[in-house]
N, C-alpha and C positions, 0 to 999 in steps of 0.2 A: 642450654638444654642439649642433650646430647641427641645424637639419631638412633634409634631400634636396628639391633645388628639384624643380619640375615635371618638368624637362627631363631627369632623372635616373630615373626612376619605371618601373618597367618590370612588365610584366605578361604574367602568362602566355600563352603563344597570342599571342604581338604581332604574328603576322604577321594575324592577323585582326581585332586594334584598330586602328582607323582615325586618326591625330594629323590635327590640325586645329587650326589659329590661333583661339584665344581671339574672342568676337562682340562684345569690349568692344574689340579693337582697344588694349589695351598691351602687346600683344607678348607677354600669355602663351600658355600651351598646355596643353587639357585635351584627354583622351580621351576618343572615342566609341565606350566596348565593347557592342557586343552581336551575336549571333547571325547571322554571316555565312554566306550559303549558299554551299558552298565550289566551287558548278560556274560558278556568274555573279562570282563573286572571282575581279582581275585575278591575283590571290598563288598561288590554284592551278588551276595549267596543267600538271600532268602527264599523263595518259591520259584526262584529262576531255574535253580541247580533238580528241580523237583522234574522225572521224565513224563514227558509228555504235554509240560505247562510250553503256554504261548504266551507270548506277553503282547498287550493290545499299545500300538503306535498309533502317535498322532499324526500330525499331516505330515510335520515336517520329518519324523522316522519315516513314515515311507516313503516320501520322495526321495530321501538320504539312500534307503534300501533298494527303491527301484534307477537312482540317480538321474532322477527328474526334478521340475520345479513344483513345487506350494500348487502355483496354479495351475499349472495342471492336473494334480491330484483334484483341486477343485474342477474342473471342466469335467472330470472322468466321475465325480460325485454328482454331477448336475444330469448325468448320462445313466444312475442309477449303481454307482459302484458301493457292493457292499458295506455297511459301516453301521456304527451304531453310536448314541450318544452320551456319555459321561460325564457329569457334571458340566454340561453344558456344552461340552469339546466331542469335536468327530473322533471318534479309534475304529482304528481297523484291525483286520489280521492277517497276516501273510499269507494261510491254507487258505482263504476267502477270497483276498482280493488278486493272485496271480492265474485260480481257474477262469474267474470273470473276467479279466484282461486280456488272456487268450481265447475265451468265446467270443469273445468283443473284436479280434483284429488287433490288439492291441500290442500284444507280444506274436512275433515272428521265431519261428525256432528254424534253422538255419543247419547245416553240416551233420553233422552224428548227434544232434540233439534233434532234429526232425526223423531221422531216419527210426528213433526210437518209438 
């Protein structure tokens, strides 16, 4: 039995692996998976592209967004940080949870962004 060439290969979530011509130039094709943010990806244009929509993050989007951990997002939930529940899971939202962060001590603004 033979093996599944490259061009055959498929993977889950493809709309968010990226294909790309081989950088050796013979015509093969490998894939570029990883971690596509789904508001700046051409692929999802539903109510994203809509002005004014906010899209609600889980824990792990805003720790990603404030480049923090899990846990801390949890410590600063257990402190009362905005949020609300979804099918069972915390979401937040960024207009919400970065005034509360700075009422809290939380964010420091620093040089020509305090001076504002």
């Amino acid at each position: 039995m033979s093996q599944p060439s490259a061009q055959r290969v498929r993977f889950r979530g493809a709309c968010c692996a990226r294909r790309r011509a081989d950088s050796t130039g013979r015509g093969g094709t490998r894939f570029d998976i990883g971690r596509v943010n789904p508001i700046s990806d051409p692929h999802h244009t539903n109510e994203q592209s809509v002005a004014g929509y906010e899209p609600w993050l889980d824990k792990r989007g805003l720790a990603r967004h404030l480049v923090c951990s899990v846990r801390w997002i949890e410590a600063r939930m257990e402190e009362g940080l905005p949020h609300v529940h979804i099918a069972g899971r915390a979401k937040f939202r960024i207009s919400e949870v970065e005034p509360w962060l700075e009422s809290h001590g939380h964010i420091e603004r620093r040089g020509e962004a305090a001076a504002a």
